[in-house]
Residue frames as a rotation matrix with the C-alpha (Angstrom) as fourth column:
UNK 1
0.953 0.185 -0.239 66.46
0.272 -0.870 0.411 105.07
-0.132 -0.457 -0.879 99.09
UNK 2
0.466 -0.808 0.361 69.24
0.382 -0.185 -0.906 107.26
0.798 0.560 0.222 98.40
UNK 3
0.248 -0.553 -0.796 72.23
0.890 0.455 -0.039 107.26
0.383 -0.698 0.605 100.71
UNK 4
0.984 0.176 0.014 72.26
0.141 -0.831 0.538 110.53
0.107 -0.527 -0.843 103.47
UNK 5
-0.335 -0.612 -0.717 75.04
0.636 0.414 -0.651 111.96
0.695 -0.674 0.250 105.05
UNK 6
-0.584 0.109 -0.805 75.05
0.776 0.366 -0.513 113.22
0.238 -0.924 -0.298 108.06
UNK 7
-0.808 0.564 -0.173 73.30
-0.560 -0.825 -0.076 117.08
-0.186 0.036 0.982 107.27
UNK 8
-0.095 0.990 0.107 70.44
0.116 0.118 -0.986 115.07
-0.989 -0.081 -0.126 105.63
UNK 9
0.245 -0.246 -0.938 71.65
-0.849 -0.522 -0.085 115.54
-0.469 0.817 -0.336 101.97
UNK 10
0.855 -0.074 0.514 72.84
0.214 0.952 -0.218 113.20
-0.473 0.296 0.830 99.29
UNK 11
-0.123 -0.991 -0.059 76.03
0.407 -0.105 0.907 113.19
-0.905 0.088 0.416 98.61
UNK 12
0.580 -0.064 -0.812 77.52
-0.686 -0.575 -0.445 114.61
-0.438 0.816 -0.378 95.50
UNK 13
-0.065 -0.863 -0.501 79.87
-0.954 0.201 -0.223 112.39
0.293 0.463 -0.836 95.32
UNK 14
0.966 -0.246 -0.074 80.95
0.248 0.819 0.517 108.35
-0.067 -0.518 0.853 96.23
UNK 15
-0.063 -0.979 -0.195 84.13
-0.995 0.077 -0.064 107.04
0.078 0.190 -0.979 96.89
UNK 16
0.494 0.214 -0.843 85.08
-0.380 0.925 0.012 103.70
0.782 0.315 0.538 96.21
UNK 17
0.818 -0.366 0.444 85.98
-0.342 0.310 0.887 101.85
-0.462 -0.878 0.128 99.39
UNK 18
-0.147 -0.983 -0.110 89.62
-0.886 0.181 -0.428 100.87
0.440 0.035 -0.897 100.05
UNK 19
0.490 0.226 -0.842 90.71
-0.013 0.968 0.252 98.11
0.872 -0.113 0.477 100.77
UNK 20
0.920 -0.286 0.269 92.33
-0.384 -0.517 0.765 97.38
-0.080 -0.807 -0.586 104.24
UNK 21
0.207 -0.943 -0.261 95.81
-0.228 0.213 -0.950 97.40
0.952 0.256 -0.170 104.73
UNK 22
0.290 0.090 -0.953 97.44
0.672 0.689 0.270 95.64
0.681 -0.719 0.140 107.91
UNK 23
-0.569 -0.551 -0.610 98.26
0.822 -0.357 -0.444 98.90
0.027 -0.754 0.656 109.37
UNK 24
-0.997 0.082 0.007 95.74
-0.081 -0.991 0.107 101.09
0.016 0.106 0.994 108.57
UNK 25
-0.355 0.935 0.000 91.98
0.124 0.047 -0.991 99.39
-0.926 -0.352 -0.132 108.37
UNK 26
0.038 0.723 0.689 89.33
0.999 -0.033 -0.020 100.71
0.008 0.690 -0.724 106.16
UNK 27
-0.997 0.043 -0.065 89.14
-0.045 -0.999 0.029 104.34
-0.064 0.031 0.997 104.93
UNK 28
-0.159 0.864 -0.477 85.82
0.610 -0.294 -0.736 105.89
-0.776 -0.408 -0.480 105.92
UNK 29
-0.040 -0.078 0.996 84.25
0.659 -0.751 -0.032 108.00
0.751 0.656 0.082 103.44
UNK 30
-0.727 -0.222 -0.650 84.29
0.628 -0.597 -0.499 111.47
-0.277 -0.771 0.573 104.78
UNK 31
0.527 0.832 -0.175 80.64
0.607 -0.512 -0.608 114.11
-0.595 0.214 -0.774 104.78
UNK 32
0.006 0.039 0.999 80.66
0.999 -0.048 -0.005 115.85
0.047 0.998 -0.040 101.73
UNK 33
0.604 0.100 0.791 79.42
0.005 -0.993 0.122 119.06
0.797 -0.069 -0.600 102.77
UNK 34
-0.300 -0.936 0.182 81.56
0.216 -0.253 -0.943 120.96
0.929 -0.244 0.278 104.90
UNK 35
0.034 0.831 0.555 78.73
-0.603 -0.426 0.675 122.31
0.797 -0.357 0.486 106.81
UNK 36
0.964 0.210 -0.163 78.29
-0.019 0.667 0.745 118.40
0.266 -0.715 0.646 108.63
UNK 37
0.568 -0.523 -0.635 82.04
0.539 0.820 -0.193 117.81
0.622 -0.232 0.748 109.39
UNK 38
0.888 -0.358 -0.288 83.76
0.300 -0.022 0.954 117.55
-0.347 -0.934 0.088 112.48
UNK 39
0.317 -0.805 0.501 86.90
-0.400 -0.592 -0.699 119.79
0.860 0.021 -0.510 112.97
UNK 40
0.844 -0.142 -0.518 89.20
0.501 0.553 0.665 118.30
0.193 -0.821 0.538 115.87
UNK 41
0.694 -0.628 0.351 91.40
-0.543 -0.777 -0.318 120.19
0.473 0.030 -0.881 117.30
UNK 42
0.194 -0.494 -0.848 94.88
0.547 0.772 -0.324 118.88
0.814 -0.401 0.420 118.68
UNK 43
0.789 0.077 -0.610 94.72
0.611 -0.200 0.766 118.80
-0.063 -0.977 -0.205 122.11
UNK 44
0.776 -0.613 0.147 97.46
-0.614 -0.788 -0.040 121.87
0.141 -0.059 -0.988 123.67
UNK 45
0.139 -0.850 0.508 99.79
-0.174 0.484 0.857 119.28
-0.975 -0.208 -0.081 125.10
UNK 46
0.421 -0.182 0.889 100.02
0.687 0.703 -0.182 117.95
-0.592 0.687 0.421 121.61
UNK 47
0.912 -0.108 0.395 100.53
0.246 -0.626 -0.740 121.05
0.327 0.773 -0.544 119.44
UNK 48
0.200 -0.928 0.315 103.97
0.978 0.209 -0.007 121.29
-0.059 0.309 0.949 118.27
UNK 49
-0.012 -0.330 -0.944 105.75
0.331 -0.892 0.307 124.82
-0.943 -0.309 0.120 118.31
UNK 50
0.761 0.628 -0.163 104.16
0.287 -0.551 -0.784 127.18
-0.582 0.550 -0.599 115.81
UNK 51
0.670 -0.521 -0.528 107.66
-0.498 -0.844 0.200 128.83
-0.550 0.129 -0.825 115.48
UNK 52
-0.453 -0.622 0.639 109.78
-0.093 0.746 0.659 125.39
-0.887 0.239 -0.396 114.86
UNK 53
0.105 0.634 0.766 107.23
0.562 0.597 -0.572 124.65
-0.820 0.491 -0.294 112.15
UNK 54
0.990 -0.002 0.140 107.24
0.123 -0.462 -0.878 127.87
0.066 0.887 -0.457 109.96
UNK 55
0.292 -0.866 -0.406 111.19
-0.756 -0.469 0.456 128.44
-0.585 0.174 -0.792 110.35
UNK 56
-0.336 -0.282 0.899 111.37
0.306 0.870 0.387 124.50
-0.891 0.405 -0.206 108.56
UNK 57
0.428 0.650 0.628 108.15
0.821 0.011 -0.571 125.82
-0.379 0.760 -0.529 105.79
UNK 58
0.930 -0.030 -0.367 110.13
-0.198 -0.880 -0.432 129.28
-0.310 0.474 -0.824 105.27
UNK 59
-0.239 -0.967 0.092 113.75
-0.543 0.212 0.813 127.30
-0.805 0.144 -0.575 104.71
UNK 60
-0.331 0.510 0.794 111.41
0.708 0.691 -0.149 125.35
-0.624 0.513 -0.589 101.92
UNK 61
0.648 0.639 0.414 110.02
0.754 -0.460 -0.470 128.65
-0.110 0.617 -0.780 100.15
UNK 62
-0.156 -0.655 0.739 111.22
0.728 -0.583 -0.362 131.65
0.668 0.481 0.567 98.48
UNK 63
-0.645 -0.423 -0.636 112.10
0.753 -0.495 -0.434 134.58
-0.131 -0.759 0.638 100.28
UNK 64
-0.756 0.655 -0.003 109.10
-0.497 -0.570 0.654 136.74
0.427 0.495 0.757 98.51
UNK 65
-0.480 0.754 -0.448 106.38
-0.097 0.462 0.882 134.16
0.872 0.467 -0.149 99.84
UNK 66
-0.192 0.681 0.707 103.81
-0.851 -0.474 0.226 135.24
0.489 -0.558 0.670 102.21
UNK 67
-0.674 0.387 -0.629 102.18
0.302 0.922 0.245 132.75
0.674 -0.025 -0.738 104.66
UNK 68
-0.488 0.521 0.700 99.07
-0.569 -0.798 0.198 133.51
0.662 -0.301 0.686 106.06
UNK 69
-0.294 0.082 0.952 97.21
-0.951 -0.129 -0.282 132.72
0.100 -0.988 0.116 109.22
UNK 70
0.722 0.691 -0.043 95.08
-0.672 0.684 -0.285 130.00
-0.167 0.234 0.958 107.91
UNK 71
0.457 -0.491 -0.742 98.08
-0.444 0.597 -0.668 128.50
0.771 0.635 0.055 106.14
UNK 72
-0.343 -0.917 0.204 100.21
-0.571 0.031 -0.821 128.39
0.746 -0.398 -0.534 109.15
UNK 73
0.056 0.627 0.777 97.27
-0.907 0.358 -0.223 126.41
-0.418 -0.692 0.589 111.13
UNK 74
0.858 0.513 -0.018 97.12
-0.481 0.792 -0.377 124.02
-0.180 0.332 0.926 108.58
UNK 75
0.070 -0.938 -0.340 100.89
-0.494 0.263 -0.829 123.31
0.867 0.226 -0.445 108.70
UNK 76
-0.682 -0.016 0.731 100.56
-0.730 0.088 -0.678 122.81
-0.053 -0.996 -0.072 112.41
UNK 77
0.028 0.364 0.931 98.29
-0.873 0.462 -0.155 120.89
-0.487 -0.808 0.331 111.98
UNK 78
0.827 -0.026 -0.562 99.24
-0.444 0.582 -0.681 118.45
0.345 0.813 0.470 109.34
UNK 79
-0.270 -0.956 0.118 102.89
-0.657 0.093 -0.748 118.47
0.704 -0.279 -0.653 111.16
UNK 80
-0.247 0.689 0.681 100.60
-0.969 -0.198 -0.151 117.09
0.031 -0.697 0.716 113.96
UNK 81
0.688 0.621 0.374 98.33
-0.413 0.760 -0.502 114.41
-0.596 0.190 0.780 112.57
UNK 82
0.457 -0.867 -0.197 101.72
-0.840 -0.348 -0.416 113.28
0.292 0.356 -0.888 110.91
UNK 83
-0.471 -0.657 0.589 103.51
-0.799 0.035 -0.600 112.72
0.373 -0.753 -0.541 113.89
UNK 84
-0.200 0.398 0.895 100.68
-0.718 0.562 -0.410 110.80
-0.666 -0.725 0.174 115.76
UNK 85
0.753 0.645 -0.133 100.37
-0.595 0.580 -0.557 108.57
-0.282 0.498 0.820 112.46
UNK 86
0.340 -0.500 -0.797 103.51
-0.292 0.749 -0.595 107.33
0.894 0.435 0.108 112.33
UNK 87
-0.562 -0.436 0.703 103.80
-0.812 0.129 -0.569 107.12
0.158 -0.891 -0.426 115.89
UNK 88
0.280 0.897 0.342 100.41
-0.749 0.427 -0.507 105.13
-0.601 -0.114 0.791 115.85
UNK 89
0.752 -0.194 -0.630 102.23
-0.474 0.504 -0.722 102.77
0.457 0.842 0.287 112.67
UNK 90
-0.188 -0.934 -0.305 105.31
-0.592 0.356 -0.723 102.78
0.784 0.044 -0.620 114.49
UNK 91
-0.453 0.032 0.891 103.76
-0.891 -0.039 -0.452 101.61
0.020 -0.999 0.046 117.69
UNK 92
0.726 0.630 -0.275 101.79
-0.688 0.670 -0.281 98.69
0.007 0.393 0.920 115.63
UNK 93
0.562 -0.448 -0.696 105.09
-0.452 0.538 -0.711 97.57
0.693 0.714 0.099 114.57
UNK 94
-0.325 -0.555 0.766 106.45
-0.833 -0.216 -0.510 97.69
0.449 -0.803 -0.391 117.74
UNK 95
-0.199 0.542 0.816 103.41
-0.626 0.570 -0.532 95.16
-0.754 -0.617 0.226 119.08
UNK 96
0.667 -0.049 -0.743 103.58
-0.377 0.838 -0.394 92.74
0.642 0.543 0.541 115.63
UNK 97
-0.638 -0.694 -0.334 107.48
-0.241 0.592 -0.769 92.26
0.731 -0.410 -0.545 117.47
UNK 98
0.709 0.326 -0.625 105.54
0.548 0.303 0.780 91.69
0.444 -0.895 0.037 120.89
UNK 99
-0.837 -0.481 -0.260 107.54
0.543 -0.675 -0.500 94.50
0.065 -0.559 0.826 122.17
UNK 100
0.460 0.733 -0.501 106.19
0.847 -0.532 -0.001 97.49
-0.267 -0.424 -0.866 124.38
UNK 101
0.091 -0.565 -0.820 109.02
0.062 -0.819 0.571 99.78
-0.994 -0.103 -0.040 123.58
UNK 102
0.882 0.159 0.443 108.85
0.465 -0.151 -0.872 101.84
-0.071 0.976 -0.207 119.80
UNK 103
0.138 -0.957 0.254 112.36
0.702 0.275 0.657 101.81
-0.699 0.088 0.710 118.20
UNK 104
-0.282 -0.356 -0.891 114.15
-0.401 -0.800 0.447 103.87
-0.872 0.483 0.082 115.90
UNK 105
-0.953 -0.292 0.081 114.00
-0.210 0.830 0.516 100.89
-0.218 0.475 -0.853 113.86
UNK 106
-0.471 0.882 -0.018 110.17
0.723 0.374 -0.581 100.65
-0.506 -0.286 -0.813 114.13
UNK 107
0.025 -0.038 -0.999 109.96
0.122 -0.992 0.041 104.47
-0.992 -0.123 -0.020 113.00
UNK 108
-0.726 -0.592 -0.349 112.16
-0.417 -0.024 0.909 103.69
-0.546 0.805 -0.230 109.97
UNK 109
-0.853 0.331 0.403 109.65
0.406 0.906 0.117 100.55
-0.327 0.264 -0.908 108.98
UNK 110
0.108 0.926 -0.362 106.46
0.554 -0.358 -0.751 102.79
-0.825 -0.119 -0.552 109.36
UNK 111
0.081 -0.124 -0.989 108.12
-0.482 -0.874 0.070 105.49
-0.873 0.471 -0.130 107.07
UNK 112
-0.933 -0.360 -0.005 109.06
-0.264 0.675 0.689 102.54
-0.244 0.644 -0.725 104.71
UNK 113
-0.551 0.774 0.311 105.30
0.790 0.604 -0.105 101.02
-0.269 0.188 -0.945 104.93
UNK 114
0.377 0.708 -0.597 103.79
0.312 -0.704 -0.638 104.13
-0.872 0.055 -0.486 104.47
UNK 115
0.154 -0.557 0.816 106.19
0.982 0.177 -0.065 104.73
-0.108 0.811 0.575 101.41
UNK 116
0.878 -0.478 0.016 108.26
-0.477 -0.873 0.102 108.01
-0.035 -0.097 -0.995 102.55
UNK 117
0.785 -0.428 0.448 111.34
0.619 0.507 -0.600 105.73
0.030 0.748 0.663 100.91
UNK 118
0.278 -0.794 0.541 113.03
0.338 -0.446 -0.829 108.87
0.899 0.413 0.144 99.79
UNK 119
0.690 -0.055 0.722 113.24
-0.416 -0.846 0.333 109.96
0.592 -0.530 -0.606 103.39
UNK 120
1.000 -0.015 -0.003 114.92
0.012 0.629 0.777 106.95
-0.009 -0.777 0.630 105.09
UNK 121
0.005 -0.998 -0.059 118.83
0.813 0.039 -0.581 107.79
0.583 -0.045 0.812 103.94
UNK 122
-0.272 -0.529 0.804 118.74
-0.124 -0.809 -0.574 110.94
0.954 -0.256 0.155 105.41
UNK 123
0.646 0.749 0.151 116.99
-0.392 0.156 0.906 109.64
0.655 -0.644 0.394 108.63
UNK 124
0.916 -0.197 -0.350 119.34
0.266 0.951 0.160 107.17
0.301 -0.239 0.923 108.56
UNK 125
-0.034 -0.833 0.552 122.03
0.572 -0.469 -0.673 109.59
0.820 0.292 0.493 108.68
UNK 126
-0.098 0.126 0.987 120.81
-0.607 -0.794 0.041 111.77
0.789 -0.595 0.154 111.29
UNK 127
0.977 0.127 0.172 120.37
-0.214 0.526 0.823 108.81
0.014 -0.841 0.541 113.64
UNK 128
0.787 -0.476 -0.392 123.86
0.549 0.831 0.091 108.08
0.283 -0.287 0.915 113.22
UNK 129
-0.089 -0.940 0.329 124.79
0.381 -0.337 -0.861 111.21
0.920 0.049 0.388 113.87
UNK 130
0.531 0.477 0.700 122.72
-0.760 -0.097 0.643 111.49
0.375 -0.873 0.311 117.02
UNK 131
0.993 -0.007 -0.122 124.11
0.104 0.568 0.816 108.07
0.063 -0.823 0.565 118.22
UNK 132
-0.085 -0.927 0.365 127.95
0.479 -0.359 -0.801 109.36
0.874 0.107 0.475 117.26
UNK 133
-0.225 -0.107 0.968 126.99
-0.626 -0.746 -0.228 112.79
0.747 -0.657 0.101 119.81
UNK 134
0.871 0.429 0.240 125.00
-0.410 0.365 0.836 110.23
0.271 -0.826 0.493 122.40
UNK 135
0.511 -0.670 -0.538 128.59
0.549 0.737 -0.395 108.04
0.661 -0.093 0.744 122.22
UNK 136
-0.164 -0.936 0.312 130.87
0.433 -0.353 -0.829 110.92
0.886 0.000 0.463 122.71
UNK 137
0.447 0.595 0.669 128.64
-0.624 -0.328 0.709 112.05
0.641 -0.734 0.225 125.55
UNK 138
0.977 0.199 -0.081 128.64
-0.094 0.734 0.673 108.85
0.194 -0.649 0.735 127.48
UNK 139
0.272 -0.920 -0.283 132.81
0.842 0.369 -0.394 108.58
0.467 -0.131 0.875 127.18
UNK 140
-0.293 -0.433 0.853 133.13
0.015 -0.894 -0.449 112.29
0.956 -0.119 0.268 127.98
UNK 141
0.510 0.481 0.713 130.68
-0.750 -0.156 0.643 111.69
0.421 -0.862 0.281 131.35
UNK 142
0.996 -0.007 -0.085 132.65
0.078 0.477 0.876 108.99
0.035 -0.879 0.475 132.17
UNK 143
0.045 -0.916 0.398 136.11
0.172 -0.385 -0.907 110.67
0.984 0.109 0.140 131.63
UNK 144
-0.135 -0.383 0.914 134.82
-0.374 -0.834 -0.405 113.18
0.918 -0.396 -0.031 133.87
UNK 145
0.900 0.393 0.189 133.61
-0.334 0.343 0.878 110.39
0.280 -0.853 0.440 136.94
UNK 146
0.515 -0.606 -0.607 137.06
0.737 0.674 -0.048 109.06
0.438 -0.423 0.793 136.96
UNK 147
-0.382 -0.893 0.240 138.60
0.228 -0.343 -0.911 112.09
0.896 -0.293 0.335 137.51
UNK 148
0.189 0.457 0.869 136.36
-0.696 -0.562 0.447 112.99
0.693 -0.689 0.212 139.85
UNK 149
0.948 0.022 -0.317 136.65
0.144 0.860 0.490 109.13
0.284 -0.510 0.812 141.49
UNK 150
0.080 -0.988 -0.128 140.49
0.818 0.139 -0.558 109.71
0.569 -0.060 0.820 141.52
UNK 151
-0.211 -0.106 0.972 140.26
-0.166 -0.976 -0.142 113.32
0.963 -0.191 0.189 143.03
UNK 152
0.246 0.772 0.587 138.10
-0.745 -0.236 0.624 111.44
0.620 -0.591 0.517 146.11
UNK 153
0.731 -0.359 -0.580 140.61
0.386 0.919 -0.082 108.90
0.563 -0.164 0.810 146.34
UNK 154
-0.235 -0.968 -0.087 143.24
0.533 -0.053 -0.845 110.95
0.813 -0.245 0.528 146.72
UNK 155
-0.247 -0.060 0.967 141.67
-0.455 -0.874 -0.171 112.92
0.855 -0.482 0.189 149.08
UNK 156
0.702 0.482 -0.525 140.42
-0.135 0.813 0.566 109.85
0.699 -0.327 0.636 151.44
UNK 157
0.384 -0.860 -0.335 143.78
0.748 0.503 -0.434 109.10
0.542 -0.084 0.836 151.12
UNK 158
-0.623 -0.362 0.693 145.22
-0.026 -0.876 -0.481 112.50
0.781 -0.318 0.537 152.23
UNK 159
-0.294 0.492 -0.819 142.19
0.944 0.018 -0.328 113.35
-0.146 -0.870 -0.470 154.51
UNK 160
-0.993 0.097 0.063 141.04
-0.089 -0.988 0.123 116.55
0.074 0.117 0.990 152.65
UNK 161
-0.493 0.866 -0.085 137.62
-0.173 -0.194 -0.966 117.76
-0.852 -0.462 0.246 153.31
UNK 162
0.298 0.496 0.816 134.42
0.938 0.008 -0.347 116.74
-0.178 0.868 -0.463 150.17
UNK 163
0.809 0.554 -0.199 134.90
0.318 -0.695 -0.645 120.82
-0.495 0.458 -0.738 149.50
UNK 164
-0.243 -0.790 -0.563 138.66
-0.752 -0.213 0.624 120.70
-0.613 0.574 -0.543 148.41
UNK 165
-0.680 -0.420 0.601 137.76
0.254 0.634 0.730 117.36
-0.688 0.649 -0.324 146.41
UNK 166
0.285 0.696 0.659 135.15
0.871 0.099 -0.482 118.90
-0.400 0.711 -0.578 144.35
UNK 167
0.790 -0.379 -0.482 137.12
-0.272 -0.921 0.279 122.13
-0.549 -0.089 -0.831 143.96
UNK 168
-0.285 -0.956 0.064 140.02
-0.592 0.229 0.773 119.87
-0.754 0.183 -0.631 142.51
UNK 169
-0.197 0.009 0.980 137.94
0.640 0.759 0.122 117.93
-0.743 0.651 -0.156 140.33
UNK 170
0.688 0.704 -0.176 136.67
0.309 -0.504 -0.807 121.01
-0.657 0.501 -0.564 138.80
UNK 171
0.711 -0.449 -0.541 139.70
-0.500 -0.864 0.060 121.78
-0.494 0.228 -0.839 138.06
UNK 172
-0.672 -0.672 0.310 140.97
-0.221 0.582 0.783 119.08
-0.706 0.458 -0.540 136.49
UNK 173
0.087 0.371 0.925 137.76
0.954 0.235 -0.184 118.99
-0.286 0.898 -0.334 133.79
UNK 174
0.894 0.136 -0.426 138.61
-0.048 -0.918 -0.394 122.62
-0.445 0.373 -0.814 133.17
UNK 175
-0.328 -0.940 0.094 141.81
-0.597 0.283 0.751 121.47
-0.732 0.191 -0.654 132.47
UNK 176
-0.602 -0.014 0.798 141.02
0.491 0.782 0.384 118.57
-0.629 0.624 -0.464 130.16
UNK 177
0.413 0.693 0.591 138.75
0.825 -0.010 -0.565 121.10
-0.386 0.721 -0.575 128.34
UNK 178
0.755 -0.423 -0.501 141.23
-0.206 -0.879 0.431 123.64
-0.622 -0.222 -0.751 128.17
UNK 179
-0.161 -0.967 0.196 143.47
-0.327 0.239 0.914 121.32
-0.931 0.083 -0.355 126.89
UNK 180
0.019 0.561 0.828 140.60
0.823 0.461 -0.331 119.35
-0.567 0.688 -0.453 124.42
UNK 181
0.743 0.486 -0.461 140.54
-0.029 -0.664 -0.747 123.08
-0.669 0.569 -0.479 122.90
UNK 182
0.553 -0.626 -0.550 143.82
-0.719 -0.692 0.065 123.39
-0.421 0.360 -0.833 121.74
């Protein structure tokens, strides 16, 4: 008997099974006619901002090129089913280490095993300029606790009320940014 799919038809077509790969399984064939297959939508929490998506796809095309409704769904969703696949890779890799927590480092590996190669220098770049801004953060918040700690000392010391010492610290990070401009 000749193999069905799921309308009740024979295929037009085979594919040849894949093999599996340690992160990915078996590919499935998929129903031939369009008619039998399932459409999934991504859930609302999941869908990614429509607007973020085409301002990346129109920095990527000429300035003459249309995109139409359909087109801009199927970015969204591709941008989508992406995401949750290399999260889903990176999260594998995450539990090969016997960790619960998915790393930058884990990310990178997926993008590497999946062979997106050309993408990891610039990745790599942008993480190090994220952890540069995350540094300069963390030294700037604790600039601003000492002064504030020192402002609350001195006032202890003195006996000034909590609203002159928060009135004085302000004014000593308006200072130090006043000064950081120039």
């Amino acid at each position: 008997p000749a193999a069905t799919t799921l309308a009740g038809r024979a295929p037009t077509r085979r594919h040849p099974p894949m093999a599996p790969t340690p992160h990915t399984g078996i590919k499935r064939e998929r129903p031939v006619d369009d008619s039998s297959a399932v459409t999934l939508s991504v859930p609302e929490e999941m869908a990614l901002p429509g607007a973020s998506i085409m301002r990346i796809v129109r920095s990527k095309l000429p300035e003459n090129v249309m995109i139409n409704k359909e087109a801009k769904a199927a970015f969204a969703k591709a941008c989508s089913i992406f995401i949750m696949y290399i999260s889903t890779i990176a999260s594998d890799v995450s539990k090969e280490s016997k960790r619960s927590t998915v790393t930058a480092q884990d990310v990178l590996t997926a993008l590497h095993d999946l062979e997106f190669d050309d993408f990891l220098p610039n990745i790599d770049a942008c993480l190090a300029a994220y952890r540069e801004a995350d540094k300069a953060r963390t030294l700037e918040a604790q600039a601003k606790r000492a002064v504030r700690a020192k402002a609350e000392g001195e006032a202890a010391a003195v006996g000034v009320d909590e609203e002159a010492v928060d009135a004085t610290a302000d004014g000593a990070e308006e200072a130090e940014a006043a000064a950081a401009e120039s």
